[in-house]
C-alpha positions, 0 to 999 in steps of 0.5 A: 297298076304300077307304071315303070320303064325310066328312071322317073318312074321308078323313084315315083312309083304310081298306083291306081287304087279304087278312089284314084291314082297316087304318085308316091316315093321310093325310098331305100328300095321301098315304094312310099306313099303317105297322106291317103285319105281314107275318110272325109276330114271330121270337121264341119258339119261331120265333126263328131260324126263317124268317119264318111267314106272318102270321096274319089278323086280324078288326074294323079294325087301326089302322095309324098308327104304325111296328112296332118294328125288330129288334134293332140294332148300337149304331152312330149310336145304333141300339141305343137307338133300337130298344130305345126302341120295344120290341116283338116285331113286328119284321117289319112293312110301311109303305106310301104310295099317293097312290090306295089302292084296288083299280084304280089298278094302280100302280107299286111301289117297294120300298125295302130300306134300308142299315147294313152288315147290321148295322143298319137300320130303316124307321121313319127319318125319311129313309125316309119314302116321301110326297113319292116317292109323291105327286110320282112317282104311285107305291106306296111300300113300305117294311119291316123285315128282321131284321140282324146275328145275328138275320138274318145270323148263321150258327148251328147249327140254323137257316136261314142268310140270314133277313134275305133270306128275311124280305125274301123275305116282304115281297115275298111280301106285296107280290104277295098285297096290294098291290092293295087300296093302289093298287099293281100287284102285276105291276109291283114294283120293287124298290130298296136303297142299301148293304147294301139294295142288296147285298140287291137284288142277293142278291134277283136271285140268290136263287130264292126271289125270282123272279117277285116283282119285274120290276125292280131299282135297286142304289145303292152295292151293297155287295160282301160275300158269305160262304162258310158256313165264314167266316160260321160262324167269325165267329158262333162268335167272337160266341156266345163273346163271351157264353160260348155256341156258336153253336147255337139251343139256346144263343141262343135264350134270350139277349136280343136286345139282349145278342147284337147288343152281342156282335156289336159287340164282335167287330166292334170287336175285328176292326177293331182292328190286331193280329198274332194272325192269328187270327179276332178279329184282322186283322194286316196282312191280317185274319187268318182273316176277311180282308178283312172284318176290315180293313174291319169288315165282320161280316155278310153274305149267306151263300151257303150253297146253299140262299137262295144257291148264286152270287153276284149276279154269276155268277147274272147272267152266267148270265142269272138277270136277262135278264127284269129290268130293272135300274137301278144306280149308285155315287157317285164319293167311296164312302169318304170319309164312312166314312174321316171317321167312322174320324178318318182323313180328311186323316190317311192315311199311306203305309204305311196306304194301302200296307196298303190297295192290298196287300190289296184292289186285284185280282191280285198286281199291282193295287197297282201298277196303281193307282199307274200309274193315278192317279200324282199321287194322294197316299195319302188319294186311293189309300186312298179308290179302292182301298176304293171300288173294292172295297166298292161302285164295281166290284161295282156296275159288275159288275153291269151288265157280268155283266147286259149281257154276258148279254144283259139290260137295264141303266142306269148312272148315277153321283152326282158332286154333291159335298155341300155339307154339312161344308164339302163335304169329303165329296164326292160321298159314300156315302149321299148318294143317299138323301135325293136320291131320296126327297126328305127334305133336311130330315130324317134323318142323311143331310140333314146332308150336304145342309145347305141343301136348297134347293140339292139341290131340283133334282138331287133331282127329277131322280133322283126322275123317273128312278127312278119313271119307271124303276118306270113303264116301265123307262125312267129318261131315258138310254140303256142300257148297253152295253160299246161305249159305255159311256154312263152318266147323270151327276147333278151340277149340270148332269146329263149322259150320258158315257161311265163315267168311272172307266174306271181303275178299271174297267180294274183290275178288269175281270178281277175275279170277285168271288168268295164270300169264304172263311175263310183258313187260320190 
């Protein structure tokens, strides 16, 4: 319940959840409360091991600050970020209700954030869940989840996908206490960007997920889903970084901080252009990994029978999501930030962007049909479609045909704003999304491609409304999607419903399976 009455108990609000009660903040109007645990820390004897439900507590836990991340990749400094803030309890919720207490009965939204499988923290400012809460008149919930080898690694002895079974839990706790924060545990909804929208999209795959949420909101899916046998080559290549094999036994003891530099090492060594063709290297094709290693793609969902026996895709044409409401969308220029961190943006030559059409485009002929498509585009437009395409336009678009052809409901919409930040050379680009949503333009990497945030206070509050309103009713403000019309909700300065626009894109790929990605022969 929530205690009120002097001005003490308001700024601290108070709620009594099932494992305890837990002192938090109120900020802005909003009650706040970070570092729950929601699983017992994955370390020690539980290292590896699927997340244990977390044990209660007696007297009142402060809940003021945010638990410390799991351990980090070293990309944008996320290694010493988590090193800095050292600590076991990696597994912890954060929460902002502008009503907490039994019978405000709520809308949810979960969010699952981003960074490749390899990164990712819920303590970034650009998470920040206030303004969705107070503006939108929603329960916001964010958390961590392990990444990299901890969650993704596929080693001898322990649970493969822990990262999706630690997200998994985090949903389990959603239903078993949100109620006490104002929430409404029948109506969760659950929402990722990037790899956090690969992992919403594993989730409606994922039976150990049904029942937890009602509804479902993917930006930029990312489209990566291993076989066992490719996620098992590329741990064994990571253990042998530091003389190991992949098994507990010989990873339990080695420190996290020192396992996920492993992992950055043969990242780094599968991005570098070799002729090897072996599973460090790429050659022209990425040797062994394939196109993961074109792309440094070293993490994913494994679908290993067990957390996973499909891909989203084929579970939604199976009618996994008929009772789901899903809300999904892509930007328009998905690569150009991620060609600008590689120092190619302006710079791609012919034979890059040959290389390129070569091994992602679809079919022995997709090369070819890009060229036809898009015959004034230059190489750097070509390389920026085709990787587009495949790591997140069309394996998000295919998750609303796979839903609609099945029978289920699903909106589409497409961020075409192009940032103004760096001289608006990055377009519409990925990860432009996230301050717009939860109305951080100020703070957080991601604001820097804003730069001035008066300018995106606008298409901020109209996303803002349609995803809270979708979280409401399943209704974000346009029509849902279907394959005769195709309508579609553009945000840009001037918002408009359209037919899909990237309909050459979608004609090349309309064939396309996305299938689990294999280890090649040597």
């Amino acid at each position: 319940m929530t205690v009120a009455g002097d001005d003490a108990s308001r700024s601290r609000p108070e709620v009594r959840t099932r494992a305890g009660s837990l002192r938090g903040s109120r900020e802005a109007g909003v009650a706040v409360f970070r570092g729950i645990p929601f699983a017992e820390p994955p370390v020690g004897a539980l290292r590896f091991a699927a997340p244990r439900a977390v044990r209660g507590w007696s007297g009142v836990r402060e809940a003021v600050s945010y638990g410390p991340p799991p351990p980090q990749g070293g990309h944008f400094g996320m290694d010493a970020l988590a090193r800095e803030a050292a600590g076991e309890d990696w597994l912890t919720v954060n929460v902002w209700s502008p009503d907490p207490g039994p019978g405000a009965a709520l809308p949810v939204l979960v969010w699952i954030q981003g960074g490749a499988y390899t990164i990712g923290m819920s303590g970034l400012p650009e998470y920040d869940g206030g303004r969705l809460a107070r503006d939108g008149g929603v329960v916001v919930v964010t958390f961590n989840y392990r990444v990299g080898l901890e969650g993704y690694g596929q080693i001898e002895g322990a649970p493969a996908n822990r990262g999706l079974l630690d997200q998994i839990a985090a949903l389990e706790w959603v239903r078993d206490h949100i109620e006490a924060f104002g929430g409404d545990p029948d109506r969760v909804t659950v929402f990722g960007q990037s790899a956090g929208a690969g992992s919403v999209a594993a989730l409606l795959a994922a039976p150990g997920a049904a029942g937890l949420f009602g509804r479902a909101v993917a930006q930029s899916a990312q489209g990566t889903f291993f076989s066992p046998e490719l996620a098992a080559d590329i741990t064994g290549a990571c253990a042998a970084e530091l003389g190991l094999r992949a098994t507990v036994a010989d990873l339990a003891e080695v420190a996290p901080h020192r396992l996920a530099a492993a992992g950055d090492a043969v990242g780094a060594a599968a991005a570098r252009r070799d002729e090897r063709g072996a599973g460090g290297g790429r050659g022209g094709r990425g040797g062994r990994w394939g196109k993961p290693a074109f792309r440094s793609v070293t993490f994913s969902p494994v679908v290993d029978g067990a957390a996973l026996s499909v891909t989203p895709w084929q579970a939604l044409a199976d009618g996994a999501g008929r009772g789901i409401d899903l809300l999904v969308g892509h930007t328009r220029h998905e690569q150009r930030l991620l060609t600008a961190l590689d120092g190619l943006l302006g710079q791609v030559s012919e034979d890059v962007a040959a290389d390129a059409l070569r091994t992602f485009a679809p079919g022995p002929d997709g090369a070819r049909a890009y060229r036809d498509a898009y015959p004034k585009a230059g190489p750097d437009e070509l390389y920026e479609l085709v990787l587009s395409d495949w790591l997140f336009r069309m394996p998000t678009l295919h998750l609303a045909e796979a839903q609609e052809a099945a029978g289920g409901r699903v909106h589409v919409y497409e961020l075409t704003w192009p940032a103004p930040g760096m001289d608006g050379v990055l377009g519409a680009c990925h990860g432009l999304d996230v301050p717009l949503v939860f109305g951080n333009l100020d703070r957080g990497q991601p604001a820097a491609l804003i730069e001035d945030a008066g300018r995106a206070e606008g298409l901020s509050a109209e996303m803002r409304a349609a995803w809270t309103s979708f979280a409401a009713d399943g209704d974000p403000g346009w029509p849902a999607y279907d394959r005769d019309r195709r309508l579609v909700r553009l945000f840009d300065a001037t918002p408009e419903v359209t037919a899909y626009p990237e309909e050459q894109s979608r004609l090349i790929w309309q064939d396309h399976t996305f299938p689990v990605l294999p280890l090649l022969s040597p």
